[in-house]
KOLBAMAR-638230 format. One line per 5 residues: their letters; for each residue z, y, x of N, C-alpha, C. Coordinates in pm, 1 decimal, padded with zeros to 6 digits. Each point is the difference from the previous one (the first is absolute). Example, Ala and Ser with C-alpha at 12.3 -4.5 7.8 and 13.67 -1.06 7.14 Angstrom:
AS) 00780.0,-00569.0,01319.0,00000.0,00119.0,-00089.0,00000.0,00120.0,00090.0  -00072.0,00105.0,-00035.0,00006.0,00119.0,00082.0,00073.0,00109.0,-00077.0
//
This chain:
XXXXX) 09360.4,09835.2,18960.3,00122.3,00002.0,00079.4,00000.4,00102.7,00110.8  -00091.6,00097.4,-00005.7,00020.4,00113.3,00109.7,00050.1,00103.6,-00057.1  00071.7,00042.0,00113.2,00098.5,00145.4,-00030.4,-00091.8,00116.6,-00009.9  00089.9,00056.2,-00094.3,-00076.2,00161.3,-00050.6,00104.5,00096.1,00031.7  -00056.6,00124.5,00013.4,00119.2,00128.0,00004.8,-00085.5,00064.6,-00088.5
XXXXX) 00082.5,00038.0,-00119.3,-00019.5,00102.5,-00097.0,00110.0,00129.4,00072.2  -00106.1,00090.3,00026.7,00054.3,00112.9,00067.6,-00004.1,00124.1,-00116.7  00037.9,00111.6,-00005.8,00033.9,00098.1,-00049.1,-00006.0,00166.0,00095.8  -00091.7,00043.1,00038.7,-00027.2,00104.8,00054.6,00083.7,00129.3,-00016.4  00077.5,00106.5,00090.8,00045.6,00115.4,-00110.1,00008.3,00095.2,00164.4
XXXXX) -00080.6,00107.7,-00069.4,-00042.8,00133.3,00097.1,00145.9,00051.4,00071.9  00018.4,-00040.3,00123.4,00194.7,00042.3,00085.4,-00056.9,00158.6,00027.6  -00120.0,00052.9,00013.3,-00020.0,00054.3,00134.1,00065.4,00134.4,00005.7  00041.4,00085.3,-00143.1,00090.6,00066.0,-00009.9,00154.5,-00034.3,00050.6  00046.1,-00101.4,00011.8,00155.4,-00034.0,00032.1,-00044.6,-00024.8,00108.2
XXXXX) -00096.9,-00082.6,00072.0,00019.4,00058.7,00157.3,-00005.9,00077.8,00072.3  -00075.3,00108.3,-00058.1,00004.1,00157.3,00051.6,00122.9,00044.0,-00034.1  00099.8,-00049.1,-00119.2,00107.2,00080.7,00013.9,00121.7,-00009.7,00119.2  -00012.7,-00200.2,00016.8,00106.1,-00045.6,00105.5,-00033.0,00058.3,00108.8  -00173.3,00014.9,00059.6,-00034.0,00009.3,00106.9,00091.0,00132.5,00004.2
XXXXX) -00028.6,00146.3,-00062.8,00039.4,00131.4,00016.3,00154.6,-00030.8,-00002.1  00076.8,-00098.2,-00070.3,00101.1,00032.8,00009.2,00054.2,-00039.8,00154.9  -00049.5,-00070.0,00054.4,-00020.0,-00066.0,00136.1,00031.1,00072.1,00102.1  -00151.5,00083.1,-00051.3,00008.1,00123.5,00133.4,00088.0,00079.7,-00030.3  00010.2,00062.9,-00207.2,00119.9,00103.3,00065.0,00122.6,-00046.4,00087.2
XXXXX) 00041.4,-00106.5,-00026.8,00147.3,-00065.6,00031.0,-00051.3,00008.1,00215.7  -00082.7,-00032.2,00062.3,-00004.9,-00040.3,00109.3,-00042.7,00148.8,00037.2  -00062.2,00079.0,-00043.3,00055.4,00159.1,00035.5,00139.1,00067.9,-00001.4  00051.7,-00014.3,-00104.0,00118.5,00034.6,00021.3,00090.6,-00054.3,00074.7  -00008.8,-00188.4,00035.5,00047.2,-00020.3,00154.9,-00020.8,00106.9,00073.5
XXXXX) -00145.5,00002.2,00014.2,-00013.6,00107.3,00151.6,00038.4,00092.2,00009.0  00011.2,00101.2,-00120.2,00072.4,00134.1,00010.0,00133.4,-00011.6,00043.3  00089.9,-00123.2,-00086.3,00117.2,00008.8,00054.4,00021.8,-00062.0,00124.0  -00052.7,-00075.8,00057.9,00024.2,-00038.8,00170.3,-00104.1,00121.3,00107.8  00020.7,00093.1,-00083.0,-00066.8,00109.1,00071.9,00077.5,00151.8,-00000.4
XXXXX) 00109.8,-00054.3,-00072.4,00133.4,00111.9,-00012.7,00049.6,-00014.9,00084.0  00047.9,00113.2,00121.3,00063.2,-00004.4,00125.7,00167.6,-00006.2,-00075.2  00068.4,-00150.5,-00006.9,00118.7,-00011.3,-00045.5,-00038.7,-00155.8,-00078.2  00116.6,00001.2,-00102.5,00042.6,-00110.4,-00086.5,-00051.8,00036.9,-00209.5  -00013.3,-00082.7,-00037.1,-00053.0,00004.5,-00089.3,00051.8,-00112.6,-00080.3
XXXXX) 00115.2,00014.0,-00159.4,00061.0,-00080.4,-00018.2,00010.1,00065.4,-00182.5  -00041.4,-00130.1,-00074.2,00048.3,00019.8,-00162.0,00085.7,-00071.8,00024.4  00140.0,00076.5,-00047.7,00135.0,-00034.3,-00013.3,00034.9,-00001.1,-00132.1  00073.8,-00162.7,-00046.3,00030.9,-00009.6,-00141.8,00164.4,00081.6,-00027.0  00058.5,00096.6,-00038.7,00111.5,00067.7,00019.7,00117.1,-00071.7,-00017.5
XXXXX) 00010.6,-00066.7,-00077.5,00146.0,-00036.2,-00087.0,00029.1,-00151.3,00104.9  -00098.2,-00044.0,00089.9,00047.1,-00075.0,00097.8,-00003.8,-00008.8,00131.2  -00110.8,00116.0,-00011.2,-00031.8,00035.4,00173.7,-00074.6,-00098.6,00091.0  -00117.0,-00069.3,-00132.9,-00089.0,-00082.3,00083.8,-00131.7,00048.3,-00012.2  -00078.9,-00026.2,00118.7,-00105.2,00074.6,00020.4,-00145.2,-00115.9,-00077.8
XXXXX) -00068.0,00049.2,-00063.2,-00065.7,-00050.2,-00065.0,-00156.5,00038.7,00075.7  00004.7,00060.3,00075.8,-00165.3,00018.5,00066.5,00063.1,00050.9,00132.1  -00059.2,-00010.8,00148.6,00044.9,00087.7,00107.1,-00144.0,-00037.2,00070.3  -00045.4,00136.7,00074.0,-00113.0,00005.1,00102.1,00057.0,-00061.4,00133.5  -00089.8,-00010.9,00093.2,00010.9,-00069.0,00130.4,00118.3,00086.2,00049.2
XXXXX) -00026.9,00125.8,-00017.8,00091.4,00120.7,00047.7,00134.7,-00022.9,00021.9  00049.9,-00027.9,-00098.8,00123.3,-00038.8,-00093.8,00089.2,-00112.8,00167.0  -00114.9,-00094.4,-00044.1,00077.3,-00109.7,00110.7,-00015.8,00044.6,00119.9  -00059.4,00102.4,00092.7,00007.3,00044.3,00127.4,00111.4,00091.1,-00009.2  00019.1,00084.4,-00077.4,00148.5,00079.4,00022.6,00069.8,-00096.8,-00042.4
XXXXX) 00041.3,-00137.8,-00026.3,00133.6,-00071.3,-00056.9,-00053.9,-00114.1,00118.7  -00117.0,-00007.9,00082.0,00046.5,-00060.1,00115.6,00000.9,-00155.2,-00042.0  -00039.1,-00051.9,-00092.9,00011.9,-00136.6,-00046.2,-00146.1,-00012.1,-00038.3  -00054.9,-00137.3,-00006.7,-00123.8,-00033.0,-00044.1,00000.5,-00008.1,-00176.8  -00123.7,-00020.2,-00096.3,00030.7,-00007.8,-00106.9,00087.1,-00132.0,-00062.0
XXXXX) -00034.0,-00100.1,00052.3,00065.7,-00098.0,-00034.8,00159.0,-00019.2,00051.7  00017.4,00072.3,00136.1,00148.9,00006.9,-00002.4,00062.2,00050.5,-00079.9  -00033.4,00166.9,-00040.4,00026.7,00072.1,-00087.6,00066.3,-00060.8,-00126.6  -00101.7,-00104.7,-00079.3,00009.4,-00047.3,-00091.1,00111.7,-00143.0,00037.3  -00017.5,-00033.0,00090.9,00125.5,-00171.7,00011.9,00113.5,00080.8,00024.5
XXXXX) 00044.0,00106.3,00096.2,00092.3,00039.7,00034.0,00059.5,00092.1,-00127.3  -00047.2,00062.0,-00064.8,00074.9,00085.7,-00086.6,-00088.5,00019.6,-00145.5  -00098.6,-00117.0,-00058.3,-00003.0,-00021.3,-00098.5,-00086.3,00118.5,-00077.5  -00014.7,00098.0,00105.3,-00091.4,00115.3,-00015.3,00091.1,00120.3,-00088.3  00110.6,-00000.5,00018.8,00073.1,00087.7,-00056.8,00049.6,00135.6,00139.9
XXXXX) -00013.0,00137.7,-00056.9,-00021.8,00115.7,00099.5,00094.4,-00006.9,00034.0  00092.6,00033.2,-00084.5,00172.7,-00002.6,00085.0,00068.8,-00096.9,00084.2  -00051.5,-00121.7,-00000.8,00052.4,-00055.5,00131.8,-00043.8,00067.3,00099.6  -00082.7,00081.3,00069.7,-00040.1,00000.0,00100.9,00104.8,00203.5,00043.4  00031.7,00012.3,-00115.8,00086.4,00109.2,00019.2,00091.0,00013.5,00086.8
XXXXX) 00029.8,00123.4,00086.9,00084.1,-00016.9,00038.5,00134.8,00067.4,-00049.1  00153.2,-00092.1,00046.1,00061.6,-00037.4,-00081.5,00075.2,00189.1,-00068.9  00007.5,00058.8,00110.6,00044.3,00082.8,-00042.4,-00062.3,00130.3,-00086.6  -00138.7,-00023.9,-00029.4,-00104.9,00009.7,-00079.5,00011.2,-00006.2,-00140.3  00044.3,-00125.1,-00008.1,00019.1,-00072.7,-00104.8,-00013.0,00045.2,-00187.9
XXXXX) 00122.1,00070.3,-00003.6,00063.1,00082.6,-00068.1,-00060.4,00106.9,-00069.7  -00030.4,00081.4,00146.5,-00108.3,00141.4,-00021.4,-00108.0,-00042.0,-00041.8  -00090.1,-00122.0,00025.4,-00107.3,-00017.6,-00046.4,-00018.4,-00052.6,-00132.2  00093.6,-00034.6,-00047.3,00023.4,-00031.7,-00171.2,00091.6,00138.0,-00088.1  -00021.4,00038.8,00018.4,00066.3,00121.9,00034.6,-00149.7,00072.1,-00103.5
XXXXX) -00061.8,-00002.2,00146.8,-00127.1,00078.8,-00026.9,-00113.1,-00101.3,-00103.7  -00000.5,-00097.1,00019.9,-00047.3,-00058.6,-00105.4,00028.2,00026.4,-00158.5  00114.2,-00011.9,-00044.2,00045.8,-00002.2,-00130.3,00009.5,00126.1,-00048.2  -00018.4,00107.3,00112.0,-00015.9,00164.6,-00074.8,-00168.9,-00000.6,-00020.9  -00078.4,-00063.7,00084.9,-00150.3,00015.4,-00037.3,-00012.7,-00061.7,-00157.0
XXXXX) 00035.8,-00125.1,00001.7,00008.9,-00077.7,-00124.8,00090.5,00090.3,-00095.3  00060.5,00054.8,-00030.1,00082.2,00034.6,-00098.9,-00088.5,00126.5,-00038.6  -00048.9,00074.5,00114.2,-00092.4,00112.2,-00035.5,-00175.4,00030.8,-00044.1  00007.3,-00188.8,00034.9,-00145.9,00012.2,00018.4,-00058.5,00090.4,00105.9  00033.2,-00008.0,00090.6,-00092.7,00086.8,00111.7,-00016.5,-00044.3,00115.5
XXXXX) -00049.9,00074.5,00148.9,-00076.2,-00054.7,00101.6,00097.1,-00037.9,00083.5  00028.3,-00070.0,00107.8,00052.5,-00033.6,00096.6,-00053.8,00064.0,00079.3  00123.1,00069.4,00115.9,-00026.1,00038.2,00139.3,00093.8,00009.1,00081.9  00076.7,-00127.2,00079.1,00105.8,00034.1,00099.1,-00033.9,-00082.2,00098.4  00098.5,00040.1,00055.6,00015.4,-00081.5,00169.1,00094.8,-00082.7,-00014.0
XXXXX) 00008.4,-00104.8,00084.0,00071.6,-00125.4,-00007.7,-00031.4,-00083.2,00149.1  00052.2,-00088.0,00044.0,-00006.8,-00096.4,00133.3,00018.9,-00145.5,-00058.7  -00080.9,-00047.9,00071.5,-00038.0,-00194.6,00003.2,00047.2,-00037.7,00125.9  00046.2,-00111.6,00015.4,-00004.0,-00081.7,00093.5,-00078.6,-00059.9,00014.4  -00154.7,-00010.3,00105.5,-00080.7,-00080.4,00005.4,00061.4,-00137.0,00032.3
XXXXX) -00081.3,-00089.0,00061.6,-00008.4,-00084.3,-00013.1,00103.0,-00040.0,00161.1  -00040.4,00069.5,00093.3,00043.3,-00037.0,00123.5,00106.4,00091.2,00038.1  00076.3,00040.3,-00144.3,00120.5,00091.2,-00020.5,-00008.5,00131.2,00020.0  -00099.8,00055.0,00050.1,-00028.0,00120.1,00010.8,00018.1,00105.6,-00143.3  00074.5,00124.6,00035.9,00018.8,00099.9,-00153.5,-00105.1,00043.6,00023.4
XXXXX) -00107.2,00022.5,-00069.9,-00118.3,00073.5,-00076.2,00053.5,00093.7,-00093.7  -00031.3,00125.3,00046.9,-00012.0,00086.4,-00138.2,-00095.3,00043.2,-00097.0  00003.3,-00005.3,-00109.0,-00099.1,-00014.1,-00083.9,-00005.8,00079.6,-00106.5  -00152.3,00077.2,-00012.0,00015.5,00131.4,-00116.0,-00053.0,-00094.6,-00123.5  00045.9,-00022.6,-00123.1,-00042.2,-00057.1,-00131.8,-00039.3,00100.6,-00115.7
XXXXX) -00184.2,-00008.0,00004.1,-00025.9,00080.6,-00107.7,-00029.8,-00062.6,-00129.8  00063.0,00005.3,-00107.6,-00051.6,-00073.6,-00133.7,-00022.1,-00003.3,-00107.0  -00127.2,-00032.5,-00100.7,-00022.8,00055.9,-00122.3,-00010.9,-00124.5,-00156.4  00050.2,00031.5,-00040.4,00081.1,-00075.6,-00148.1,-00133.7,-00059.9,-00043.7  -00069.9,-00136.5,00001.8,-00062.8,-00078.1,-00075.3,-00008.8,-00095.5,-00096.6
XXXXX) 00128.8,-00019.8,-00102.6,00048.8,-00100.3,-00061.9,-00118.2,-00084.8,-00036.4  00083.8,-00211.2,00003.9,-00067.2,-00055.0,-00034.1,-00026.0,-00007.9,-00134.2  -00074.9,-00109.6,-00047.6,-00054.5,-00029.5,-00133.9,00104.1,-00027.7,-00091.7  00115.3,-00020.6,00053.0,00131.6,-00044.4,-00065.0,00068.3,00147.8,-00003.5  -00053.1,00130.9,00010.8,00120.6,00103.0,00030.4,00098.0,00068.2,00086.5
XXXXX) -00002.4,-00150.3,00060.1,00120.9,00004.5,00139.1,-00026.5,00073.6,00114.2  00049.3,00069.1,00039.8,-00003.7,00134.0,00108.9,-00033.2,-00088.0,00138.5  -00137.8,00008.2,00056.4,-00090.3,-00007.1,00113.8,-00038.1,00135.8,00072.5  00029.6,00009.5,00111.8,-00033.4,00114.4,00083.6,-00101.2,-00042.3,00130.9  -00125.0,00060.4,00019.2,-00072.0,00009.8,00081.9,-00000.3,00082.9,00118.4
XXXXX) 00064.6,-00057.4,00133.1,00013.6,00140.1,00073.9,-00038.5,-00066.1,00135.4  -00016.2,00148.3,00022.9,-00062.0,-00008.5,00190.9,00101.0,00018.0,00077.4  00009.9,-00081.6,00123.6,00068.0,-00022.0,00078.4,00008.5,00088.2,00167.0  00057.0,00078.3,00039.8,-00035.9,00042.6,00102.2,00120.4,-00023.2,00146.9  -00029.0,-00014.7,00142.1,00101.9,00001.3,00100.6,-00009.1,00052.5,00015.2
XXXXX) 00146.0,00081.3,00010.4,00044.2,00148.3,00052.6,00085.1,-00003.7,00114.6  00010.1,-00168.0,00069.3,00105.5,00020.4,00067.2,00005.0,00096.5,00146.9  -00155.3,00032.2,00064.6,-00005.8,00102.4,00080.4,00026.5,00135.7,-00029.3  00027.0,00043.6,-00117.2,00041.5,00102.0,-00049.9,00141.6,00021.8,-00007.8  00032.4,-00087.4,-00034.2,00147.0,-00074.2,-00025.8,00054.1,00038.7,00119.1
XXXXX) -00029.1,-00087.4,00094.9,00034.1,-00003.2,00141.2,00042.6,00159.3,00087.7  -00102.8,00063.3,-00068.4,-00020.2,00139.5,00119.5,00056.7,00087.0,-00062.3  00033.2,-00044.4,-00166.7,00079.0,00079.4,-00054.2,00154.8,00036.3,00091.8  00019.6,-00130.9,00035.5,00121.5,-00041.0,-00030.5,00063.6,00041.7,00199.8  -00144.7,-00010.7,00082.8,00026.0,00019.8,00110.9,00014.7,00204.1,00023.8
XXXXX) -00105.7,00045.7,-00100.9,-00014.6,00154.8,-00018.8,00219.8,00015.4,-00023.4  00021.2,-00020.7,-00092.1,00154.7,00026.2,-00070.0,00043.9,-00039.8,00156.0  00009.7,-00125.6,00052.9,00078.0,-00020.8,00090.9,00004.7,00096.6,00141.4  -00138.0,00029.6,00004.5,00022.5,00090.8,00105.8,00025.8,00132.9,-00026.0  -00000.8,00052.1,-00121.6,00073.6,00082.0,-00053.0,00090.8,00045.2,00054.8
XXXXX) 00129.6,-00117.9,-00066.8,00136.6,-00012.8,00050.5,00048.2,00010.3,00112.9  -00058.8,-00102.3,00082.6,-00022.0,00006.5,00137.7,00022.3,00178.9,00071.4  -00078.0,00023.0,-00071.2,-00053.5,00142.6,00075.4,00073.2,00075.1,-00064.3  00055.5,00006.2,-00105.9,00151.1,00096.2,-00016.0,00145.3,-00042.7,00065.1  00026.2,-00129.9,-00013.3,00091.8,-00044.4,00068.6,-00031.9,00026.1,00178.1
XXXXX) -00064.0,00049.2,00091.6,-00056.1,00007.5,00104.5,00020.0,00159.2,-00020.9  -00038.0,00060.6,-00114.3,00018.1,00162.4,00024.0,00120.0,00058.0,00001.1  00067.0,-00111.3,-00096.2,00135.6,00084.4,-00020.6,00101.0,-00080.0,00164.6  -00040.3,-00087.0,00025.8,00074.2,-00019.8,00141.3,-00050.0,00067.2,00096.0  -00077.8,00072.9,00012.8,-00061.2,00099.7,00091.4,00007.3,00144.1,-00042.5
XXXXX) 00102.4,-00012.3,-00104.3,00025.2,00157.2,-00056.5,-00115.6,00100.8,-00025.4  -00139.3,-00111.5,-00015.0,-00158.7,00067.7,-00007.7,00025.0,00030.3,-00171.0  -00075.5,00046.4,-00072.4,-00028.1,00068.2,-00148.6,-00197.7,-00022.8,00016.0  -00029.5,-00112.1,-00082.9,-00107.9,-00017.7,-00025.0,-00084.7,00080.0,-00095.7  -00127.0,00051.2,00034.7,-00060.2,00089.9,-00065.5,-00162.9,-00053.2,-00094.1
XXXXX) -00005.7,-00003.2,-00144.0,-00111.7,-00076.5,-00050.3,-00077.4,00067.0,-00135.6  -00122.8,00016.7,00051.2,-00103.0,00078.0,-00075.2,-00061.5,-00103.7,-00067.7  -00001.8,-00040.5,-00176.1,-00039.9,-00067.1,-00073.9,-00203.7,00105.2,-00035.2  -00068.8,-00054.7,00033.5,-00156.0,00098.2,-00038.2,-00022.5,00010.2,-00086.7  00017.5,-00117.6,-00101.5,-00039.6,00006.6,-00126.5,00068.2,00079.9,-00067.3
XXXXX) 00157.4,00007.4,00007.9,00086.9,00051.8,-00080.5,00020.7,00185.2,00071.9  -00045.7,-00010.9,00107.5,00032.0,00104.8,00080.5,00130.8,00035.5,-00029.0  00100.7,-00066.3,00018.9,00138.5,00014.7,00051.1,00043.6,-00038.7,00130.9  00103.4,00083.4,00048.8,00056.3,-00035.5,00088.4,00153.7,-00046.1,-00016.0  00036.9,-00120.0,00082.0,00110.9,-00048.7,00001.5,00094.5,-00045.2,00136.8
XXXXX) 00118.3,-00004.9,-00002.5,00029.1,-00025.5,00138.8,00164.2,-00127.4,-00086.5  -00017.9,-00092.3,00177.4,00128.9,-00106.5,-00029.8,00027.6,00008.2,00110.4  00094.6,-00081.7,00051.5,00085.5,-00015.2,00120.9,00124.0,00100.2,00005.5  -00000.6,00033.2,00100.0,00128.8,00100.5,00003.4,-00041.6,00160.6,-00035.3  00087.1,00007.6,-00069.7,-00015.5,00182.6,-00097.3,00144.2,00035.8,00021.3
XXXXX) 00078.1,-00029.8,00061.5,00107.8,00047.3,00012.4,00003.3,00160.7,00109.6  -00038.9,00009.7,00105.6,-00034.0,00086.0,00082.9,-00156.2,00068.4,-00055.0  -00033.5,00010.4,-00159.7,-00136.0,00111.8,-00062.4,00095.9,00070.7,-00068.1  -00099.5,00093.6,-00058.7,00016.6,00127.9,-00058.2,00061.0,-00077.8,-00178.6  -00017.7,-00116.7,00019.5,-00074.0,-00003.2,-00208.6,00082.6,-00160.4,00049.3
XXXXX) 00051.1,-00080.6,-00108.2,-00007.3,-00114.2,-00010.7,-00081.5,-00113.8,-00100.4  -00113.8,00124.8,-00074.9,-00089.1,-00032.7,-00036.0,-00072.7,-00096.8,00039.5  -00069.4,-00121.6,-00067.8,-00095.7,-00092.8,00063.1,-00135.8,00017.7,-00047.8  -00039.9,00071.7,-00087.5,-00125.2,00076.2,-00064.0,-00024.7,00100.6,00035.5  -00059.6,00127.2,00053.2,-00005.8,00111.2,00017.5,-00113.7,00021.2,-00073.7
XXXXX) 00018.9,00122.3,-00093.6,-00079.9,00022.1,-00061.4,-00092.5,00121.0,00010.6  -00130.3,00054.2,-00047.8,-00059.6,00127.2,00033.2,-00037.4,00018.1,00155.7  00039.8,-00151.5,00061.0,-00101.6,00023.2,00171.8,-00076.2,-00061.5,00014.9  -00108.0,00067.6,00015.4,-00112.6,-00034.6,00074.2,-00104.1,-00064.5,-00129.0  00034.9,00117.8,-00105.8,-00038.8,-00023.9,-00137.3,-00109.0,00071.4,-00016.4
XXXXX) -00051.8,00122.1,00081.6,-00169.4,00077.4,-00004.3,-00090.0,-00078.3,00081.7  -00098.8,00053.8,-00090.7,-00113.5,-00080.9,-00014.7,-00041.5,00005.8,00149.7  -00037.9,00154.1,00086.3,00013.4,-00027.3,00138.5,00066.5,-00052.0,00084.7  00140.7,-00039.9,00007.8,00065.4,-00072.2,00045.1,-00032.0,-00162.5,-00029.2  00001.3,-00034.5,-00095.6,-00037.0,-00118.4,-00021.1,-00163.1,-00082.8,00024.2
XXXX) -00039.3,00109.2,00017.6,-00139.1,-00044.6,00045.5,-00032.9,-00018.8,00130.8  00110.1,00066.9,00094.8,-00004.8,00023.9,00099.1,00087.8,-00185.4,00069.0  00086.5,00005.6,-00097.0,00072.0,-00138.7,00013.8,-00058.7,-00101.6,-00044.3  -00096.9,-00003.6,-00083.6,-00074.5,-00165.1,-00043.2,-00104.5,00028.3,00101.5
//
């Protein structure tokens, strides 16, 4: 009446070297991607839900992972902003139709309403089913964005200021080595806003960079 175990022996030690490696590759490639300065997101296309995102991801969208997921179900385009919208499917369905890379700019509303601008780079990984998956890196551009937008403004500023001061603004591009002028041209020689062939030799221009 005593219990027996009839056991059956069988050598794993190959399949645990394989899980183990698959282990580490998988927990390396965490690290690489929470080591991308930005967001990091496999996006399923035809619904616009994100199927993998790095830590990254949720610091530019300003939400934790689990909000992310209760609040919007983990789908990208909610977090779009609205007037976005459009253009960004837009740009989606020409990558998909062409098979090719993603690269535009677009704005989110984080979390605490703030517009983020955001550069989206992305490359075509379909799943096991066929269905068009894109892998792309995420970058904030909104300080770029910003100074873009303050550079243009003071621009304006400063022609609207020239031409009420009957001043004619004068501007040497280096790279292009052109010269150009805005504001008031009414009282010059030219009503030209390009001038061309000045300050186009090589001594002159060397003398100016």
């Amino acid at each position: 009446g005593e219990m027996r175990y009839y056991v059956s022996c069988m050598d794993i030690t190959k399949v645990k070297r394989s899980l183990d490696d698959v282990y580490k590759a998988k927990n390396e490639m965490e690290i690489i991607a929470n080591s991308i300065p930005g967001g990091v997101i496999k996006l399923r296309m035809n619904d616009k839900k994100i199927i993998y995102s790095n830590d990254g991801f949720y610091l530019l969208s300003g939400y934790s992972r689990s909000e992310f997921h209760m609040t919007f179900d983990d789908y990208f385009d909610q977090i779009l902003y609205p007037a976005d919208v459009k253009f960004v499917q837009g740009q989606l369905d020409t990558a998909i139709e062409n098979f090719g890379l993603l690269g535009f700019e677009c704005r989110i509303l984080s979390k605490n309403n703030e517009v983020k601008w955001l550069y989206i780079n992305g490359r075509r990984i379909d799943d096991d089913k066929g269905q068009p998956v894109y892998l792309c890196v995420i970058m904030d551009i909104t300080s770029k964005k910003v100074m873009e937008e303050e550079l243009e403004d003071n621009a304006k500023r400063a022609e609207l200021i020239s031409n009420y001061m009957q001043e004619t603004i004068w501007t040497y591009d280096i790279k292009k080595k052109q010269l150009s002028r805005s504001g008031n041209l009414g009282t010059t020689y030219s009503d030209k806003t390009v001038l061309e062939n000045l300050f186009s030799s090589e001594n002159v221009s060397d003398i100016i960079h």
